[in-house]
N, C-alpha and C positions, 0 to 999 in steps of 0.2 A: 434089444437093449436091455442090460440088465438094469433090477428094481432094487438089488442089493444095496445096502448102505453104505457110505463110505468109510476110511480110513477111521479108526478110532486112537483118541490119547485119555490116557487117566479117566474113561465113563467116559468122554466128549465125543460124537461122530462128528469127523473133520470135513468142515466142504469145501473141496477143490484140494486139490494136490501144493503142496507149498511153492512156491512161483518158480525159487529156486531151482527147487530139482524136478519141475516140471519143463524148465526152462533151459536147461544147464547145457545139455548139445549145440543151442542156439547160439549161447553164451558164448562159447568156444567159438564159435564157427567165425560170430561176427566181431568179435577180440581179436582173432587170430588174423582177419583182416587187415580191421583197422589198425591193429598194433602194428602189421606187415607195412599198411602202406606209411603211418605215420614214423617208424625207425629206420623205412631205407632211405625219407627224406630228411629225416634229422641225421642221421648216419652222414651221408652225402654230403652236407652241408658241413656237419665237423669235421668230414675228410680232407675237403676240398679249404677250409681256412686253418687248422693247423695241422693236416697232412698225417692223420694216425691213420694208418689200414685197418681195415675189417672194424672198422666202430659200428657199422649196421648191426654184425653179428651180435654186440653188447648192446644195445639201443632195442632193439625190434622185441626180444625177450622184457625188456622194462614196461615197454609200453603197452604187451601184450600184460602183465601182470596191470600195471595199472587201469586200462580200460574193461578189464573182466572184473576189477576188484571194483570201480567204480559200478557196473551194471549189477553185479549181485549184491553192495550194498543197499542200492537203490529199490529193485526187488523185496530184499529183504525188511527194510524198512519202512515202503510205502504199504507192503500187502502181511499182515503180519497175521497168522495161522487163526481160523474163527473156526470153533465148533459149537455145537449145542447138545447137552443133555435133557430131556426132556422128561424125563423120570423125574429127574431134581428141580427142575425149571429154572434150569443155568445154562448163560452163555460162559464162550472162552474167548474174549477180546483182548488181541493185543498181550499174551501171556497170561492174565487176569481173568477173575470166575467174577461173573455178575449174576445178578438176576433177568432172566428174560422180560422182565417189564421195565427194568433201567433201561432200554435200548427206546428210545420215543422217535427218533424220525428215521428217514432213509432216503440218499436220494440217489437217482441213475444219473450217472456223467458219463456222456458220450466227448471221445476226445477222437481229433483228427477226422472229421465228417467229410472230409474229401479223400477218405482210400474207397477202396469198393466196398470190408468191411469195416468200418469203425470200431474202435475198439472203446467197449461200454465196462464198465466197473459200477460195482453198487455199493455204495458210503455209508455206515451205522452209526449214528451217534447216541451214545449214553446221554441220561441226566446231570452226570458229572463232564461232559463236555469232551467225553475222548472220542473216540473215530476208530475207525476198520475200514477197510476195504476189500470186496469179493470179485475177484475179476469173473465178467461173463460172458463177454466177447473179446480174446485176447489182442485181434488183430495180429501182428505177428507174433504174440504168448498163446501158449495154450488157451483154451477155452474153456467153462466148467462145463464137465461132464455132466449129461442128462440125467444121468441116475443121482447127481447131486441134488438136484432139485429136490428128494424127498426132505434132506433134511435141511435145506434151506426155507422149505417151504414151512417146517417145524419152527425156526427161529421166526420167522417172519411173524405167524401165527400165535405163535406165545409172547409174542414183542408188546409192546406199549404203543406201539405204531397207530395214529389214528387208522379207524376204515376209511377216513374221505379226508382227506388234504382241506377241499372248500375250495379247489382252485378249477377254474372253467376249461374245460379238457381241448375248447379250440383256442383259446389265450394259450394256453401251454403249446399247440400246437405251431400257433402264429409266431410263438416266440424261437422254437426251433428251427423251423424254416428260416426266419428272420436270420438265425446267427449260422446258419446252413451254408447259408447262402455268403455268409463274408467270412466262408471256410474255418467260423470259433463253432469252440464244444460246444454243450448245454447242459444245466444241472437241471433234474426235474425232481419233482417230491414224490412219493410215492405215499399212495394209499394200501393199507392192509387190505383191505376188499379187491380190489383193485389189481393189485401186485399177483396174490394169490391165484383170484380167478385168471390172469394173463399166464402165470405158471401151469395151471389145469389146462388151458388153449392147446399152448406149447407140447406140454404130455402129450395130447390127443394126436396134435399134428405126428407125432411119432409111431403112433398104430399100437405102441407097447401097453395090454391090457394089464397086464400088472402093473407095469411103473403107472397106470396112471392109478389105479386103485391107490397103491404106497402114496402118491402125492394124494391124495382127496383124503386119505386115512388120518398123512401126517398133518396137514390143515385143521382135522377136527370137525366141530361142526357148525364152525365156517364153511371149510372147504366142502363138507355136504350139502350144507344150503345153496353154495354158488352151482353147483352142481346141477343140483335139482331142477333149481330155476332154468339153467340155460337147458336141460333137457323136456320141460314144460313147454320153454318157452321155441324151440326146435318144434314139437310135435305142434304146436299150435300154429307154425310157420306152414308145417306138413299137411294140416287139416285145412289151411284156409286157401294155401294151392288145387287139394283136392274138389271141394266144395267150389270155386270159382270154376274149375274146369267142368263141373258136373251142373253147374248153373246153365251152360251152353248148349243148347240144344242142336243136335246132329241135322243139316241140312237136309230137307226131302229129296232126293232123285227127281228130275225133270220127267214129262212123259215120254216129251222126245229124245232124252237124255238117258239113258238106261243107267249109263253111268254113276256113281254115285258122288259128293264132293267130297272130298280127301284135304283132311285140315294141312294147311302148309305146317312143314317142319319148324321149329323154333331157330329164330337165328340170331346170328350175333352182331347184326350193324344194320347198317340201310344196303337193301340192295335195290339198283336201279338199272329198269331192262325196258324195254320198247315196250308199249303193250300188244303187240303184235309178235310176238317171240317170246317162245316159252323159255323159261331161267331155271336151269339148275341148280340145286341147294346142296351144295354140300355142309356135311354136319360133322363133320369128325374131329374138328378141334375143340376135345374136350378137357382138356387141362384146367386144373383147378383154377392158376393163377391167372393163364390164359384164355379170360373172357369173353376176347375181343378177337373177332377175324385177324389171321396172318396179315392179312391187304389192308386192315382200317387201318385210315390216315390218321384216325383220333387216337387211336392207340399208342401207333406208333407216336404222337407230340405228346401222351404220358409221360409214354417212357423217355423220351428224350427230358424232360421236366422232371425224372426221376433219376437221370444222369446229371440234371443240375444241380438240385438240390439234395443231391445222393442219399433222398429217399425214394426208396422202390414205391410205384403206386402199389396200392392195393394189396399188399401179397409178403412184404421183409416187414419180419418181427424181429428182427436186430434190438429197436430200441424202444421193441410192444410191450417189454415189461414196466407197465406202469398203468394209474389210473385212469382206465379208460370206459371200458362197456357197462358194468353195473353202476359203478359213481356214479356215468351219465345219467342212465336211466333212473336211479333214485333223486339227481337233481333237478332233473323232466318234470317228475312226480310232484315234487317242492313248488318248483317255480308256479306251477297251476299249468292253464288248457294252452299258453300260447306258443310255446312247443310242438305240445302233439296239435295242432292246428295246422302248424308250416310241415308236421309230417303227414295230417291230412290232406292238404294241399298237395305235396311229391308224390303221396299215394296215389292222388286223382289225375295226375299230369302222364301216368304210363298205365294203370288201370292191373287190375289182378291179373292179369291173363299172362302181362310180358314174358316172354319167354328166353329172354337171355339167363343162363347160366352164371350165376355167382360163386366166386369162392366160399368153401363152408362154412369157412371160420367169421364170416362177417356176422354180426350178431344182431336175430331179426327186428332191432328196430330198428337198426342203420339201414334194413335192404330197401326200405321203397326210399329213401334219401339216396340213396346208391343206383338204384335202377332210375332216379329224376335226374341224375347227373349223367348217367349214359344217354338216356333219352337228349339232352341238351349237346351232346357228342352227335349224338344222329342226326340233327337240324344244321353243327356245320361242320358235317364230313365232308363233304364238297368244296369247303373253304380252305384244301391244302395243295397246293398256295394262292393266298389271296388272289384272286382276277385282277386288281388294281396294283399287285407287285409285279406281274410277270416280266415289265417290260423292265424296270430296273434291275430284276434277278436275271434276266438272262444277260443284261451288260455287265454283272457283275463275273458270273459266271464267264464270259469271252476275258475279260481282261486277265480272270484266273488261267486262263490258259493261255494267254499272251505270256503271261509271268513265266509257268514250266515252259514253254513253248524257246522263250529269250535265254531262261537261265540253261538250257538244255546247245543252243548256239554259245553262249559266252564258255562254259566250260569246256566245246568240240573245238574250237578253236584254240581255247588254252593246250590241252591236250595234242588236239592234231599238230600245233606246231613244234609241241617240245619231241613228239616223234618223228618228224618229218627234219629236223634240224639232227639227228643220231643218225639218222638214216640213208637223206636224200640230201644232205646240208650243201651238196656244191650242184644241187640243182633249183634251189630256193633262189627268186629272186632277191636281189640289196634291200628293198624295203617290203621285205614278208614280216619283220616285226612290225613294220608301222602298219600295215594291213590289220595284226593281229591283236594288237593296242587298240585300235581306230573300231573294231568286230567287239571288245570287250567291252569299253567303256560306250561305243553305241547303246549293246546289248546292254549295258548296266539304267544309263540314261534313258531309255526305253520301257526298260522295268521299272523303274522309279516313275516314270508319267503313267503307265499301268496301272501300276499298282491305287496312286493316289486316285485315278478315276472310277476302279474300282470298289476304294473306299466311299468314294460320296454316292455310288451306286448303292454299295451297301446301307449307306445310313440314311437316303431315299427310301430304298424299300422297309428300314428298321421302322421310318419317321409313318411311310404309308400304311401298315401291319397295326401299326399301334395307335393309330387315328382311327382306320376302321375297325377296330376291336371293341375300341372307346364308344362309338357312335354305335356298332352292335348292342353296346351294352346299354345305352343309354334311350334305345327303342323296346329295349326287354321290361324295364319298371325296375324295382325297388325289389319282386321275388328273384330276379334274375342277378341282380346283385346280392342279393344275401345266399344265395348257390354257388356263386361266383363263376367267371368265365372258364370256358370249356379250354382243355389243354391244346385244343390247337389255335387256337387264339393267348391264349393266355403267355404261350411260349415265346411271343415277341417280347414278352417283358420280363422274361429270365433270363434273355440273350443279351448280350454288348447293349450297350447304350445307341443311340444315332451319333454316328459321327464318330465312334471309338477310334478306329484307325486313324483318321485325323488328328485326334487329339493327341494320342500316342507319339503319332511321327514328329509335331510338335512340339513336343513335350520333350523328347528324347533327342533331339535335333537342336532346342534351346538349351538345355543342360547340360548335354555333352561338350558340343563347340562350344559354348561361353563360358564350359568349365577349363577347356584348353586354352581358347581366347584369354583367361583372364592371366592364366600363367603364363603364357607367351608374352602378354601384356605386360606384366608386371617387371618379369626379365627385361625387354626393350627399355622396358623406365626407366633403367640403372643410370644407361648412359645417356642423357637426352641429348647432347653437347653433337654426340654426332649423327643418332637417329630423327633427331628432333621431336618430332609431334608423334612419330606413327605409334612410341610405346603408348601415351597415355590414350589416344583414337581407340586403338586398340583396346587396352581395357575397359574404354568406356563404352563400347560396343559389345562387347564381352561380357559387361553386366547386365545390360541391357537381355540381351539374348539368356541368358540364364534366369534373371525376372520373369522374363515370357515364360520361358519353359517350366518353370518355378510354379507361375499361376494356371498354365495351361495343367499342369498335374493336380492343381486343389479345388479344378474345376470339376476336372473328367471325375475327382473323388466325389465329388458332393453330388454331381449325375449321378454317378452310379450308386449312391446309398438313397438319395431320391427315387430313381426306379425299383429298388428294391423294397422298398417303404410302398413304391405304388403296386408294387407286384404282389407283396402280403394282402393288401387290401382288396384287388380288385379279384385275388383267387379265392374270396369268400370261405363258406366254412368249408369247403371241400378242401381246397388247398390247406385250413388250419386242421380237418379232421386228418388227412394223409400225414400234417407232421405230427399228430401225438400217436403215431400207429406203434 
């Protein structure tokens, strides 16, 4: 990775390539589309009502100029070209030369949290009240290159930007999950200290020894400070591993034991074997991000928790640039001892020795808060899946395949008979349609009582998962809630609500029919003279049914932002530390 700088204008080095013509193949590609599909529909439709030929031809060129011409106005006027001179200690906002101390806040907007990458943009604001924006994760846009970071790292650094927001890093945390989770952005503030050292992170994770010198240079001596400290504070992570291990004294050899004892290998979950049969350890999953055994069940309900709230545990800096590792620690500092008390406390609960492997980049006052949350992972690996689900997960399960099982019949039949009637049609007997009508609509009927008892399966085992999680929690104390519950418990309540399917079918069953009921209804009312009653029954059944379904949907909503609300809370600071990552 090159450490070179970027594009220059008039003295400015420019960060990030201008969206435009970073963007401009895409531009094409997806105009060329859209303009394709929307003028051979509009074409078609003024063909077919006043009968001109070839108007797609005239149409699809229109639409393409307009749908390209709308996305690079767009472009061009949300992301408008930012450099920095740092010789002169000017920015270039928006066409305009400022001072790098007019620029006072910044803050990260993550938009669309439900792609795999969200796409993250960073917002400048002057003292005069204008705005910039740097794209940093483009999601389908380019992305800023790595080698930008030097001179972003420059504007940052010469900005006006507080070091420290004053905003509590797991509140920020809590709040992005929070809106994660009902698939909105998030704006977060960023801290100069903060921002910077997450920039240095980033560098590192790259291995480029120059880019990372160039970002520490261009930071100044900020960026030397944060520096420093995190490499102090690494080597003292280094010497206190050392010294615990060196505390341990090497087991004497038996007399009758010639043998000597061979410390077990370090591992990465609970392994549980007979005591009578020896267990072999394998150790080779050494992946950074990859902490946790291929097989642990607790891992795996992380990551399942980090497909929900499409943040990666432990490991996606997507949306790390921001106030997180120093802030903490100087507000630790501030607040006094009751802090580092609850991190004496996690330290006492796994003890120096643990031998799980952390990612590096975790920063060592998080690791024994990190190593007391695996630890509470090892207590209930065992608990996937709850003992007290099994018997509602496997009805759930059989009705699931009742369902393929039925739709796999109703389509062989649709099928078989439209080829056997081409092929064999004067050897079908007279009533192989009613056979085959009677085979669908069984198999339909069928599926629909499936389906439904597989639903109140499922919201059986949602209801038992989340009663015993609750009662888990509530024999742990007051330190086990402020850790919050381990992800394979916790994941019953980032899931459906109990009863979702229910609610849905519901829901979707009162609003649909009683939105047909009412029109149907209404038609019949014309003439009552000779239908009599049945128009207005009708409608008034009709309303009725759409009420239900009406309130059946402002239930299932307020469930499911209640569970979400309960799911913030009960994931304590771990769940609020994973979202300011």
């Amino acid at each position: 990775m090159s450490a070179a700088p970027g594009p220059t204008n008039d003295g400015f080095t420019m960060i990030g390539r201008p969206p435009v013509q970073a963007n401009l193949v895409l531009i094409v590609i997806l105009s060329g589309i859209l303009g394709g599909v929307l003028g051979w529909i509009t074409g078609s439709v003024i063909d077919g009502i006043f009968d001109i030929a070839r108007t797609a031809l005239i149409v699809i060129p229109v639409f393409f100029v307009i749908t390209a011409g709308i996305c690079l106005s767009y472009l061009r006027t949300a992301f408008r070209p930012v450099g920095v001179d740092v010789g002169r200690g000017t920015a270039l906002l928006r066409g305009e030369t400022i001072p790098l101390r007019s620029i006072v806040s910044g803050e990260l907007l993550t938009r669309n949290p439900a792609a795999t990458t969200p796409a993250l943009s960073l917002r400048l604001t002057t003292d005069t009240g204008a705005r910039a924006r740097i794209i940093v994760n483009g999601g389908w846009l380019r992305s800023l290159p790595t080698s930008d970071l030097v001179p972003l790292v420059a504007l940052i650094a010469g900005s006006g930007i507080p070091d420290d927001t004053g905003q509590d890093p797991l509140d920020v945390g809590r709040e992005r999950i929070s809106r994660s989770l009902a698939g909105k952005g998030s704006d977060v503030m960023i801290g100069r200290r903060g921002f910077i050292a997450d920039c240095i992170a980033a560098t590192e994770s790259t291995g480029d020894v120059k880019l990372l010198e160039a970002v520490v240079q261009a930071a100044g001596p900020l960026g030397r400070s944060i520096r420093d400290e995190a490499m102090r504070a690494a080597q003292g992570a280094v010497e206190d591993v050392v010294r615990a291990h060196q505390d341990i004294a090497p087991a004497a050899p038996e007399a009758s034991n010639p043998t000597p004892l061979v410390p077990p290998a370090p591992q990465y979950g609970s392994v549980v074997a007979d005591e009578d049969e020896a267990t072999a350890v394998d150790d080779d999953d050494t992946d950074d991000d990859r902490f946790r055994r291929p097989d642990d069940p607790a891992r795996l309900a992380a990551e399942q928790i980090g497909d929900r709230v499409h943040l990666d545990k432990l490991g996606d800096r997507n949306g790390a640039l921001g106030n997180r590792d120093t802030e903490r620690a100087n507000r630790d500092a501030e607040r006094g001892d009751g802090d580092l008390e609850r991190v004496d406390r996690d330290a006492e609960r796994v003890g120096p020795d643990d031998g799980r492997e952390l990612p590096s980049w975790i920063p060592p006052q998080d690791r024994a808060r990190v190593r007391s949350w695996l630890a509470d992972d090892d207590e209930v690996v065992h608990l996937q899946p709850i003992p007290e689900t099994v018997g509602a997960r496997t009805l759930r399960k059989v009705c699931d395949r009742i369902l393929i099982g039925l739709a796999g019949i109703g389509l062989l039949a649709i099928f078989g008979a439209a080829i056997a009637e081409g092929v064999i049609d004067s050897l079908l007997p007279s009533d192989a349609n009613a056979l085959v009508a009677v085979a669908v609509v069984g198999s339909a009927l069928l599926a629909f009582v499936a389906w439904i008892v597989g639903g109140i399966a499922r919201a059986r085992e949602i209801h038992v998962a989340q009663r015993f999680s609750l009662e888990w929690l509530e024999r742990r104390g007051p330190e086990q809630r402020r850790r919050g519950l381990p992800p394979v418990l916790l994941q019953h309540f980032l899931g459906p609500i109990p009863a979702s399917r229910l609610f849905a079918a519901g829901a979707y069953f009162g609003t649909c029919v009683g939105g047909v009921g009412v029109l149907a209804g209404a038609l019949l009312s014309i003439d009552p003279e000779e239908l009599g009653a049945t128009g207005p029954i009708m409608l008034g059944v009709s309303l009725v049914l759409t009420a239900v379904g009406t309130v059946l949907f402002v239930v299932r909503w307020r469930r499911v932002k209640r569970q979400r609300a309960l799911a913030i809370e009960l994931g304590g600071e771990r769940l609020a530390y994973l979202g300011n990552l």
